[in-house]
Every structure is written in structure tokens, then in C-alpha cells.
C-alpha positions, -999 to +999 in steps of 0.1 A: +000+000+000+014+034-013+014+059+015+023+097+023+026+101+060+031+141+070+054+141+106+054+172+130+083+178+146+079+205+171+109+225+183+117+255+206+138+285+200+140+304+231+106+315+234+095+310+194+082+277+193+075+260+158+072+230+138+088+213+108+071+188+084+096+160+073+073+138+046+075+098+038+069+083+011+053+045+018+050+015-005+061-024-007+100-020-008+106+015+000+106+038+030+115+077+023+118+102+044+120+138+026+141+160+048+152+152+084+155+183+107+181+200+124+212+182+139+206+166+172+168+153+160+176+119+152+158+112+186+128+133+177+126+117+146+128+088+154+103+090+185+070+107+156+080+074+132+073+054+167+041+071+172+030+060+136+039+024+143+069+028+124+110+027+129+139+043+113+152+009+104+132+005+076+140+038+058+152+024+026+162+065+010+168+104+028+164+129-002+174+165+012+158+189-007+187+213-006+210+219+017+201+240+045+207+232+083+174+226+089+166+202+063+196+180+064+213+186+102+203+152+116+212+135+080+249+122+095+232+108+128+207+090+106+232+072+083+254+064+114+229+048+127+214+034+100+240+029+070+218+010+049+197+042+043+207+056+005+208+094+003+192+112-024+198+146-039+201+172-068+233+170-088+238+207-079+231+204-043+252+171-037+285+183-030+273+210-006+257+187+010+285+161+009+312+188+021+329+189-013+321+225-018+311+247+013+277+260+026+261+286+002+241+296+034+271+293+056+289+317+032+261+340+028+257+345+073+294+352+070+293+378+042+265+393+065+280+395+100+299+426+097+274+446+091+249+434+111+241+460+145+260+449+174+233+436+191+223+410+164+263+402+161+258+374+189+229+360+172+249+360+133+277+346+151+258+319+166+242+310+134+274+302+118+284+279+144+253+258+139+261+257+103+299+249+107+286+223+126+264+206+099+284+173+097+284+160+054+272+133+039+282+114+005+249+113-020+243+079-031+220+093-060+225+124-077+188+133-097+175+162-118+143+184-132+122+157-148+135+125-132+110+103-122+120+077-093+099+045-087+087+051-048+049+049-044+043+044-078+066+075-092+075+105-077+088+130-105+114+155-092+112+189-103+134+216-103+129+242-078+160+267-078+160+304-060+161+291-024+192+276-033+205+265-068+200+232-064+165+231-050+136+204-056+103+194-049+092+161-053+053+149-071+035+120-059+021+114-093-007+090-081-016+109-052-013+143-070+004+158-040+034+179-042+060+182-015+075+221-014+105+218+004+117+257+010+104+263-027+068+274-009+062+279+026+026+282+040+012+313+059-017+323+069-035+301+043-012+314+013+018+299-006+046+324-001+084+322-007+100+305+025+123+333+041+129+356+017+154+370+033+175+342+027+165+330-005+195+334-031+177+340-059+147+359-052+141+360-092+143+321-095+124+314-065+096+335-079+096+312-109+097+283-088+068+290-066+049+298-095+058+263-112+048+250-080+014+268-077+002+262-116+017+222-115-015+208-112-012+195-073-044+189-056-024+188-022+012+204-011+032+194+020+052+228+030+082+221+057+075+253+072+034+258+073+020+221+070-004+207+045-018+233+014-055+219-001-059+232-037 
């Protein structure tokens, strides 16, 4: 039985609390789980796929979206733990997220730190440590705009750039649900660009939130807002 099961992983920021949507995808020989949180939430993963009745060991694939801390952080605690799992992302985002090439986001909060005010200096600084400490992971499967992978009866990947280069979503083609990644976040009942203010390419990630809106989707799953019904 194919299935797309939508986890909520809560988390607390000082006093900001909020919640991140990691999505797997369900059928007879695979397990994937689409993004994976922040490093340090292999437990909290792991404890929401228990409440479904269901255990890390049986991820089969971890596709990352793109590379940001909060979308791939707890991918090297997963693979240690589980080695069998097979890592899937965009060509473009791959050796970012395999440590060949360094953080586009880590780059960008450096660039920024001098001329933030003093008082947000702490916070900048901060934020870089967290990304520094993003450990890397070799892809197993590098895919593109267009590919079409075999999970839950096939899942085409589309090609999502602005947020970062390398961006995707993924389309349950049965199911007609599409799953945003940072390509389109959901507030307040809209589809919006996720942070703006760190997207790289605000032009591109226009575009892509438009391909995302017109693709035909009767349902989206947005990391940062939950479930979108057309």
C-alpha cells in the first residue's frame, strides 16, 4: 500500500516555538523520508515514526531537498545509525551537502556578519556555528528536473532553484500531492516564498513558486506551514 505520511516535529527556539514537516513516502519495498530536521533530532525523529507504528530501520532512502541546516542537520546521525539508508539529492546540491564545496548559506551568514548591528552580532555569530557544525554526507543518488524515481508508484522530481541552486520538490504522481521543500512555505493560508530573506535567488524562487502553484497539485506538504489543499 502506497502511502504519504506528514510528521510534526515541534521544536523551541528560546521562546518561538514551531514545527517542521519532514514527509514519507510509503510503498512495498521503500521507506522515504524527505528532509530530516536539524542536527541533534535523530531522537525526535525517530520517537514521531514510533508514534506512527513505524522505525527508522526501515528507511530504505533520505532525499534533502537542498542543503540547508534545517533540512539536512540530523542526516549524518541517521546514516550512522542506519547505513543502509541511501541518500538522495540534486546534482547541484550534492557536494554542498557532501562537504565537497562549502555551505552557500554558511557563506552567505558570513558575508552578512559585519554589518549586522551589534546587538544582532551574537545571534549572526551563533548561526554560523550551527552551520559549521552541519556534519556532510556522501549522496548515493544524484537526480535532476524531470527525473522520475519509482517510490509509491513514481515520484517525479522537479526543479525548484532560488532558495538555493539546487533546490527540488518532489510529485506524488498517483496521489497528485506535491511536497515544497523551501520552494513554498505556507502562511496564513497562502503559498509564499520560505524566508525571503535568505533565499539566493529571489528571481528564481519566484519562478519556482509559481511552477509549484500552476503544476497541477491537488495537495502540497510545506516544511515550514503544513499541509496546502488546492
Amino acid at each position: 500500500m502506497e502511502k504519504v505520511i506528514v510528521l510534526d516535529l515541534k521544536l523551541k527556539f528560546g521562546q518561538t516555538e514551531d514545527v517542521i514537516h519532514p514527509v514519507l513516502l510509503k510503498d512495498d519495498r521503500n521507506m522515504v523520508l524527505v528532509d530530516c530536521g536539524y542536527t541533534g533530532f535523530l531522537p525526535v525523529i525517530e520517537q514521531a515514526m514510533a508514534e506512527k507504528n513505524l522505525s527508522c530501520s526501515e528507511l530504505t532512502h533520505i532525499l534533502i531537498t537542498h542543503q540547508d541546516h534545517d533540512h539536512m542537520g540530523a542526516l549524518s546521525e541517521l546514516k550512522q545509525k542506519y547505513p543502509k539508508i541511501q541518500v538522495v539529492a540534486s546534482d547541484k546540491e550534492s557536494p554542498y551537502i557532501s562537504g565537497k564545496f562549502k555551505s552557500l548559506r554558511l557563506e552567505q551568514a558570513e558575508a552578512m556578519q559585519p554589518n549586522l548591528p551589534e546587538e544582532q552580532k551574537p545571534f549572526g555569530l551563533a548561526f554560523c556555528n550551527i552551520l559549521k557544525n552541519v556534519r556532510p554526507v556522501e549522496v548515493d543518488l544524484e537526480i535532476r528536473d524531470g527525473d522520475v524515481l519509482d517510490w509509491c508508484g513514481g515520484c517525479t522530481i522537479l526543479g525548484t532553484p532560488g532558495h538555493t541552486p539546487g533546490h527540488i520538490a518532489v510529485y506524488i504522481n498517483k496521489k497528485k500531492v506535491l511536497i515544497t521543500g523551501d520552494a513554498a512555505a505556507l502562511e496564513n493560508g497562502e503559498l509564499v516564498i520560505a524566508n525571503p530573506q535568505f533565499t539566493l535567488d529571489i528571481k528564481e524562487a519566484e519562478e519556482s513558486l509559481r511552477k509549484i502553484i500552476n503544476y497541477g497539485a491537488k495537495e502540497m506538504i510545506c516544511y515550514h506551514g503544513g499541509i496546502f489543499i488546492s
